[in-house]
Biopython code that builds the backbone (N, CA, C, O; Angstrom):
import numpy as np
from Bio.PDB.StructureBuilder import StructureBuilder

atoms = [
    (1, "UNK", "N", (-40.077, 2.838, 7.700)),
    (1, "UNK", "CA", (-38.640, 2.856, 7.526)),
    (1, "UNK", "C", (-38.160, 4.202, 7.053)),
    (1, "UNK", "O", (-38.906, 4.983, 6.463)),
    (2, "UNK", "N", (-36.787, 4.480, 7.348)),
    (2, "UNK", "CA", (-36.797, 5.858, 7.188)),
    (2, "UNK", "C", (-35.045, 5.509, 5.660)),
    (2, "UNK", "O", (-34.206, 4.664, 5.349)),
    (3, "UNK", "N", (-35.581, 7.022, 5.256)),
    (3, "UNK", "CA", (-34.766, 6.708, 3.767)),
    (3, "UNK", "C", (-33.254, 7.294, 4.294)),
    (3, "UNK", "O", (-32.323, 7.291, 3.489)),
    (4, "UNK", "N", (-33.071, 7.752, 5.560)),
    (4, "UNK", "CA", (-31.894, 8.610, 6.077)),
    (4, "UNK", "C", (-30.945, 7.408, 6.480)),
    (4, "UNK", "O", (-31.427, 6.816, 7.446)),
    (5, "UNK", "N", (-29.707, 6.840, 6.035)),
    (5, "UNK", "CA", (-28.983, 6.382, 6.900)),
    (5, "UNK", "C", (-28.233, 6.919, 7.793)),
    (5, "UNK", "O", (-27.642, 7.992, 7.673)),
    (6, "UNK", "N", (-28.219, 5.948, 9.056)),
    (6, "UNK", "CA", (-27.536, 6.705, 9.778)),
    (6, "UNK", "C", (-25.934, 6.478, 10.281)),
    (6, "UNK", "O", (-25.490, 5.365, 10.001)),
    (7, "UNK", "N", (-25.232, 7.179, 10.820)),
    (7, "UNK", "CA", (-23.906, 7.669, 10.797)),
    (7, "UNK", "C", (-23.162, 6.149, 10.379)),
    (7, "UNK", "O", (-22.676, 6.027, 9.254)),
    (8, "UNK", "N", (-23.112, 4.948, 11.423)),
    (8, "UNK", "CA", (-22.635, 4.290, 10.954)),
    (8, "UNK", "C", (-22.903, 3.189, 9.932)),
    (8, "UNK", "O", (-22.102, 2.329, 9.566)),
    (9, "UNK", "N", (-24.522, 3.409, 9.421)),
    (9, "UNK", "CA", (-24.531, 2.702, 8.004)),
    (9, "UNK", "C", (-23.796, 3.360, 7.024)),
    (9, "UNK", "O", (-23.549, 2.713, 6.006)),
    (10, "UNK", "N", (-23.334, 4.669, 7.119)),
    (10, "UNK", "CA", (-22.939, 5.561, 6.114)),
    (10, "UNK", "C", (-21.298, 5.728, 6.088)),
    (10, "UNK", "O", (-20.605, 6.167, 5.170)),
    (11, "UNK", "N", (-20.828, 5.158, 7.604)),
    (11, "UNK", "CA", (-19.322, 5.273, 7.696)),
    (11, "UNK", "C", (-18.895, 3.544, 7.220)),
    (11, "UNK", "O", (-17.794, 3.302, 6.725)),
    (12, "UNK", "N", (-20.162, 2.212, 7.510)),
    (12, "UNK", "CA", (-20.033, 1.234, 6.546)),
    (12, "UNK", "C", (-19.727, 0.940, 4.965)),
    (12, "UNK", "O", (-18.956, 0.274, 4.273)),
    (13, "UNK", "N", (-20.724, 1.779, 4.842)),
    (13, "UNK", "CA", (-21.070, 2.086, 3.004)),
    (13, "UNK", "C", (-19.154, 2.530, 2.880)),
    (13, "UNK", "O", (-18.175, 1.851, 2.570)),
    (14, "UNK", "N", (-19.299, 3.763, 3.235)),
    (14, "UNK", "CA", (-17.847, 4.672, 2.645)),
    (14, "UNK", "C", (-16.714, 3.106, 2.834)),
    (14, "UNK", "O", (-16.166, 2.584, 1.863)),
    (15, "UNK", "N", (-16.587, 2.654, 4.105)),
    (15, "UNK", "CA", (-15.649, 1.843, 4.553)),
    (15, "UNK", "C", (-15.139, 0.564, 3.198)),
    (15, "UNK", "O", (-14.069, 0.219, 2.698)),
    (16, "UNK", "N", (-16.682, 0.159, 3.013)),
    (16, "UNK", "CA", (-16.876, -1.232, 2.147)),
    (16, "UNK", "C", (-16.663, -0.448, 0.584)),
    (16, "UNK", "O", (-16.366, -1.230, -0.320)),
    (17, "UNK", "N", (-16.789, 1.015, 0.200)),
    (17, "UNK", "CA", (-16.478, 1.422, -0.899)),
    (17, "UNK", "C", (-14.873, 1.279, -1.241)),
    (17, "UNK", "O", (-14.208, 0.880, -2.197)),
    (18, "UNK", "N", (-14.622, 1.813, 0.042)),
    (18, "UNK", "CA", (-13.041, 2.134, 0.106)),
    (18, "UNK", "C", (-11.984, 1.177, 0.105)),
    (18, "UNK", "O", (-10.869, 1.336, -0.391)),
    (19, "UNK", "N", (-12.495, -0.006, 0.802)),
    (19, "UNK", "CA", (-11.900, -0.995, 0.653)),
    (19, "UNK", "C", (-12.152, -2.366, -1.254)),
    (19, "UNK", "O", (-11.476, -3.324, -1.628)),
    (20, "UNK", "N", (-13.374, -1.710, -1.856)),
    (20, "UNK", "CA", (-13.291, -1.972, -3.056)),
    (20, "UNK", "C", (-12.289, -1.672, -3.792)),
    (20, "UNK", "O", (-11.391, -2.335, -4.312)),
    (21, "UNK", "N", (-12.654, -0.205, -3.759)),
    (21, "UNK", "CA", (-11.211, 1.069, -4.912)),
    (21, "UNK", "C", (-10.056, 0.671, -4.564)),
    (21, "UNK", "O", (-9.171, 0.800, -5.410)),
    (22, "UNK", "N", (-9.792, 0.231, -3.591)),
    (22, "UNK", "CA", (-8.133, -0.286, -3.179)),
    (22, "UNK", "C", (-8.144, -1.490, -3.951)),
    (22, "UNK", "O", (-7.140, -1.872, -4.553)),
    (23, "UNK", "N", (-9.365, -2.182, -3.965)),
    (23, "UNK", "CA", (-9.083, -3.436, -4.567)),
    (23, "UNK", "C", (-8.981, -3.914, -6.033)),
    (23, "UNK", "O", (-8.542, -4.929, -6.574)),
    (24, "UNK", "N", (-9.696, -2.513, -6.553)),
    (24, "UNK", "CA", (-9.917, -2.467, -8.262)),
    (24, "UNK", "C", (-8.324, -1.745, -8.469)),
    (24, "UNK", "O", (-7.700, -2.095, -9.471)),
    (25, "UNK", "N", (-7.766, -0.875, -7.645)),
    (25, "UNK", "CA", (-6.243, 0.001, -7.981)),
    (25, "UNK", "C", (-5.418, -1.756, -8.325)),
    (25, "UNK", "O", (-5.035, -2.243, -9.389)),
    (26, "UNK", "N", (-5.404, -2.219, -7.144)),
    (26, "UNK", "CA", (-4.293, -3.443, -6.973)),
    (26, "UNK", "C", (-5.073, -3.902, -8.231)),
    (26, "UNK", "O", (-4.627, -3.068, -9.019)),
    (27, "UNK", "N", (-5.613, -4.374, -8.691)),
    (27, "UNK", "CA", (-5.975, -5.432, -9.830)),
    (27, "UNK", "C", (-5.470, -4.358, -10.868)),
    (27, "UNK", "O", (-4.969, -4.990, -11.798)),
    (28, "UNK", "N", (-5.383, -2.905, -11.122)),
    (28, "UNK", "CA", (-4.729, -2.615, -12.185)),
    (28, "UNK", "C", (-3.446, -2.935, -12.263)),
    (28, "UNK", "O", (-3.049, -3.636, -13.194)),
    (29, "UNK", "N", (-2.667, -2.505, -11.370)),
    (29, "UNK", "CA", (-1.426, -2.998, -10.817)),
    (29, "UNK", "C", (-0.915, -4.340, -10.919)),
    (29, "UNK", "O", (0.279, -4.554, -11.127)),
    (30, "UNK", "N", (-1.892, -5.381, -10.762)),
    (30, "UNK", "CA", (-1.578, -6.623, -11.831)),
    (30, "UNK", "C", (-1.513, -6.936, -13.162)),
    (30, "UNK", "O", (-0.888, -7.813, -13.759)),
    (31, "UNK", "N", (-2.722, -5.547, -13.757)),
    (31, "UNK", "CA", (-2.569, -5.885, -14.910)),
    (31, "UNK", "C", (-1.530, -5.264, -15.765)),
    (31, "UNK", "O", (-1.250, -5.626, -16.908)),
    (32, "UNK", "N", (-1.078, -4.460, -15.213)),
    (32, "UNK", "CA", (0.127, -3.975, -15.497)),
    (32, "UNK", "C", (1.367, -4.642, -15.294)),
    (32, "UNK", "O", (2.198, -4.580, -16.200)),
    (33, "UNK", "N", (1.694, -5.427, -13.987)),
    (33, "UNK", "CA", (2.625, -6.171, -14.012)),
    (33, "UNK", "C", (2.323, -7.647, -14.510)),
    (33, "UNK", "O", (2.900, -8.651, -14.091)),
    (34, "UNK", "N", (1.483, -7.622, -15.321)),
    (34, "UNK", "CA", (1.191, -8.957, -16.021)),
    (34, "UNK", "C", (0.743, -10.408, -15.130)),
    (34, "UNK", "O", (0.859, -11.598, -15.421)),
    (35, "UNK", "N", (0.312, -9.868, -14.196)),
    (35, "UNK", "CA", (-0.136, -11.440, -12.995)),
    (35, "UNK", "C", (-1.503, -11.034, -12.940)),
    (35, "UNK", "O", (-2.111, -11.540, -11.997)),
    (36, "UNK", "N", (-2.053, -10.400, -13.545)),
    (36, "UNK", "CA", (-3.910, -10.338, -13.682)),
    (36, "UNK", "C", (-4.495, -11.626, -14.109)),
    (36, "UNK", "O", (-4.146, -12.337, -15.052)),
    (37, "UNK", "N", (-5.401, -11.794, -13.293)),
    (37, "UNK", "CA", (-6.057, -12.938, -13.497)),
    (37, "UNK", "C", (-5.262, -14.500, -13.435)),
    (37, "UNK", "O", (-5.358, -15.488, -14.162)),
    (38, "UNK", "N", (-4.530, -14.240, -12.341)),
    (38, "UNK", "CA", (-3.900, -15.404, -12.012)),
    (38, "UNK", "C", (-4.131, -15.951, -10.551)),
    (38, "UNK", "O", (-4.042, -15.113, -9.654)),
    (39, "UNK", "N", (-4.448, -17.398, -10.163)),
    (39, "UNK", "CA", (-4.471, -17.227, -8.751)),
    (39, "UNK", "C", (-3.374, -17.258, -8.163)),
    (39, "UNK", "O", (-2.342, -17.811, -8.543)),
    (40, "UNK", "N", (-3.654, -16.355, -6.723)),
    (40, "UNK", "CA", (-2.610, -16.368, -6.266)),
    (40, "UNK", "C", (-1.791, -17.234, -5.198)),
    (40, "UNK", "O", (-0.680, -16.986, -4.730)),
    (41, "UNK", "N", (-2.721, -18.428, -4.910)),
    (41, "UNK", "CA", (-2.888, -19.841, -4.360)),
    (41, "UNK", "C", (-2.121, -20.742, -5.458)),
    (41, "UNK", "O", (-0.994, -21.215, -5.313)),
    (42, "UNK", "N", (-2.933, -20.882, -6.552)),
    (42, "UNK", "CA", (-2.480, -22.069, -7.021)),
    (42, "UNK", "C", (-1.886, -21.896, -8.482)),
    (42, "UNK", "O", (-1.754, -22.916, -9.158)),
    (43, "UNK", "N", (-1.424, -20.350, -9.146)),
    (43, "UNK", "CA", (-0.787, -20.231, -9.547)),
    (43, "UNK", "C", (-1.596, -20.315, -11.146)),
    (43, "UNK", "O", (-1.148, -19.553, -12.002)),
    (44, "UNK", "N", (-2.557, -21.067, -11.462)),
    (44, "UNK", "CA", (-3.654, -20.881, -12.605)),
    (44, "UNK", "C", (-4.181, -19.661, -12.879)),
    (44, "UNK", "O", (-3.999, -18.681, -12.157)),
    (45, "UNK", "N", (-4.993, -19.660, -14.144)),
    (45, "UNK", "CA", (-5.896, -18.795, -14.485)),
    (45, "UNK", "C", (-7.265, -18.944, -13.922)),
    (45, "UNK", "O", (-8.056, -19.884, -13.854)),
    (46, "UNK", "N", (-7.281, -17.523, -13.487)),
    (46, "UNK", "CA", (-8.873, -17.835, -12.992)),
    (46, "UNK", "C", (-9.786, -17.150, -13.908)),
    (46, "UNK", "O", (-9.704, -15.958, -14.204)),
    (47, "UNK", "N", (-10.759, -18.070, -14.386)),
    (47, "UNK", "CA", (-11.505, -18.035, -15.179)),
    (47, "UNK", "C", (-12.361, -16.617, -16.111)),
    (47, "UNK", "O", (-12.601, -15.693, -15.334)),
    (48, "UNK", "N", (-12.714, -16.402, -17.225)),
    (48, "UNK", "CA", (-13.290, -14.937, -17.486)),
    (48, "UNK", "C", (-14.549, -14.407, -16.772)),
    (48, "UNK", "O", (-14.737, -13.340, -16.187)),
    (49, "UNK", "N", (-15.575, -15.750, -17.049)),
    (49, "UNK", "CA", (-16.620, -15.749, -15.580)),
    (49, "UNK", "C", (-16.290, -15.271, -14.406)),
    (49, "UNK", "O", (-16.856, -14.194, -14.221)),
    (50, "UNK", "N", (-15.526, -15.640, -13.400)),
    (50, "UNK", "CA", (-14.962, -14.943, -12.716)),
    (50, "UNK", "C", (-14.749, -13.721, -12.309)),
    (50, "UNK", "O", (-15.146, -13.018, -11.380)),
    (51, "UNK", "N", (-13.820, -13.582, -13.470)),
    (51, "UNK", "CA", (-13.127, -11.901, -13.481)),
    (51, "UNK", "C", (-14.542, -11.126, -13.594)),
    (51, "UNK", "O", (-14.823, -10.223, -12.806)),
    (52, "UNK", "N", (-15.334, -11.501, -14.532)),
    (52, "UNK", "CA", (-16.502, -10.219, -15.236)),
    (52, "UNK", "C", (-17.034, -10.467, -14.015)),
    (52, "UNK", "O", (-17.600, -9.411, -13.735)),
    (53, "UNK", "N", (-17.205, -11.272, -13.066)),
    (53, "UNK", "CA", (-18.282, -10.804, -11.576)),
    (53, "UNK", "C", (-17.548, -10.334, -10.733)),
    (53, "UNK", "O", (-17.838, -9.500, -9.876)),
    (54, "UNK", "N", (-16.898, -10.667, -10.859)),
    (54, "UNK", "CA", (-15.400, -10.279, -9.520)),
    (54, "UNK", "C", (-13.946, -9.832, -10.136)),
    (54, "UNK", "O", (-12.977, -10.572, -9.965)),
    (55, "UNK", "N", (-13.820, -8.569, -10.875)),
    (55, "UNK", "CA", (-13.116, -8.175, -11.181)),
    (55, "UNK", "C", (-11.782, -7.716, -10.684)),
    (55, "UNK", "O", (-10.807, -7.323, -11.325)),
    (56, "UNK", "N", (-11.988, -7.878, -9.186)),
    (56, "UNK", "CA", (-10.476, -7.677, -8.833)),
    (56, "UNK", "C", (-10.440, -8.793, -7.789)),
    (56, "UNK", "O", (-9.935, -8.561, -6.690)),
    (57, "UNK", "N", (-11.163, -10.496, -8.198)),
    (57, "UNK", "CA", (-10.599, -11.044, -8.015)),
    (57, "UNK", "C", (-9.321, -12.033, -8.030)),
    (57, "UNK", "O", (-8.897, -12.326, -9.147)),
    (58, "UNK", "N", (-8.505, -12.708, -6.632)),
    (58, "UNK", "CA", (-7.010, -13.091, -6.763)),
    (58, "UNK", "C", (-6.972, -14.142, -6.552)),
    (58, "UNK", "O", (-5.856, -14.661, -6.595)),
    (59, "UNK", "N", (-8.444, -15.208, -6.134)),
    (59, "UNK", "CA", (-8.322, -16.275, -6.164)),
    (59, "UNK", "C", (-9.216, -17.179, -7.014)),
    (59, "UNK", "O", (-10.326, -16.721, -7.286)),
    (60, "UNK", "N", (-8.892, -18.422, -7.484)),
    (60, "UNK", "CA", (-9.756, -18.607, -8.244)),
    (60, "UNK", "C", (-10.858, -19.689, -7.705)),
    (60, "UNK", "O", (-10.236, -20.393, -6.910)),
    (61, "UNK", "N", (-12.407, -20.205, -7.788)),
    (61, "UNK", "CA", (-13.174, -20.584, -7.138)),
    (61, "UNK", "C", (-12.617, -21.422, -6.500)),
    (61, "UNK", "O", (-13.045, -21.592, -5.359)),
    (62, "UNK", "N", (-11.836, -21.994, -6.814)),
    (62, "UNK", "CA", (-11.776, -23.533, -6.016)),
    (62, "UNK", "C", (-10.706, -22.868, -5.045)),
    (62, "UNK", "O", (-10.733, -23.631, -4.079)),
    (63, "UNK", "N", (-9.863, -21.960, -4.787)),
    (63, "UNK", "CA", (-9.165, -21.531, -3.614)),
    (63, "UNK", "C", (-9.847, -20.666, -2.804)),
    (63, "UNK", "O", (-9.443, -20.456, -1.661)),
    (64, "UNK", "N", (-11.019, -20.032, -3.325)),
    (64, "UNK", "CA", (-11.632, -19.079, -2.892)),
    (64, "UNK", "C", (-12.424, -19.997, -1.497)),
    (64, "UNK", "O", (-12.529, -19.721, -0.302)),
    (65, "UNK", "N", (-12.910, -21.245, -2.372)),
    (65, "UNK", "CA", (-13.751, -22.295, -1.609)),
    (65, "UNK", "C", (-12.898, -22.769, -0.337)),
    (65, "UNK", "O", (-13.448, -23.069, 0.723)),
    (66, "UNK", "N", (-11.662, -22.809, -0.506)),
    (66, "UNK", "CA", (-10.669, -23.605, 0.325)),
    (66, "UNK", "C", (-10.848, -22.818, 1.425)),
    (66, "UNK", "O", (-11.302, -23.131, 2.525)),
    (67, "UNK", "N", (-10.435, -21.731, 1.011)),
    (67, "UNK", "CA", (-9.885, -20.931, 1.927)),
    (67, "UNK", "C", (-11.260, -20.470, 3.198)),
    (67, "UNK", "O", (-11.025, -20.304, 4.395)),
    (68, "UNK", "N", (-12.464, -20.354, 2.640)),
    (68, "UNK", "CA", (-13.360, -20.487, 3.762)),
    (68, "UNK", "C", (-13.893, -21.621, 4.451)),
    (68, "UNK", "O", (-14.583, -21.453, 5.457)),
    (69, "UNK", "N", (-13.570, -23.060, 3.885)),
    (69, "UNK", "CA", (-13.507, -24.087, 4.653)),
    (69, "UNK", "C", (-12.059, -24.268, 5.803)),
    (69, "UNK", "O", (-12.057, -25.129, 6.683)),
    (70, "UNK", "N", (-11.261, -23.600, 5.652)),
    (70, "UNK", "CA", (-10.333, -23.762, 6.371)),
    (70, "UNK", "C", (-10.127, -22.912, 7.579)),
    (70, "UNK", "O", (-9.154, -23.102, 8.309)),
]
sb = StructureBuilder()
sb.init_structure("model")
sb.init_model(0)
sb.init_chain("A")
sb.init_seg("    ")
for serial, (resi, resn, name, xyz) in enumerate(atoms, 1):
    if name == "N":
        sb.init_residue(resn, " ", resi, " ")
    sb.init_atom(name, np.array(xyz, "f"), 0.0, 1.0, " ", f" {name:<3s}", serial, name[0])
structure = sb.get_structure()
């Protein structure tokens, strides 16, 4: 196996980074406008568990669940 990725594992990586940092900005941006850690489905708190694994998550498990059964 070779330790070099190539072009498009590396334009993946950047892609899936980039689309994180957008996602950690918006979660400041909630926490600033005071809707951090709220879902945005069902209008609850989503849990601290949660947040500490998934920190700029907007839904909380049980919508998170919905929403890929649907």
């Amino acid at each position: 196996g070779s330790d070099v990725l190539s072009k498009e594992e590396t334009a993946q990586l950047a892609s899936r980074q980039e689309k994180y940092i957008v996602s950690l900005r918006n979660a400041l941006v909630r926490i600033e406008n005071k809707s951090y850690g709220i879902c945005r489905v069902t209008g609850k708190l989503i849990p601290k568990e949660r947040l500490r694994s998934v920190p700029h998550a907007t839904l909380g498990i049980d919508a998170k669940l919905n929403q890929h059964n649907n």
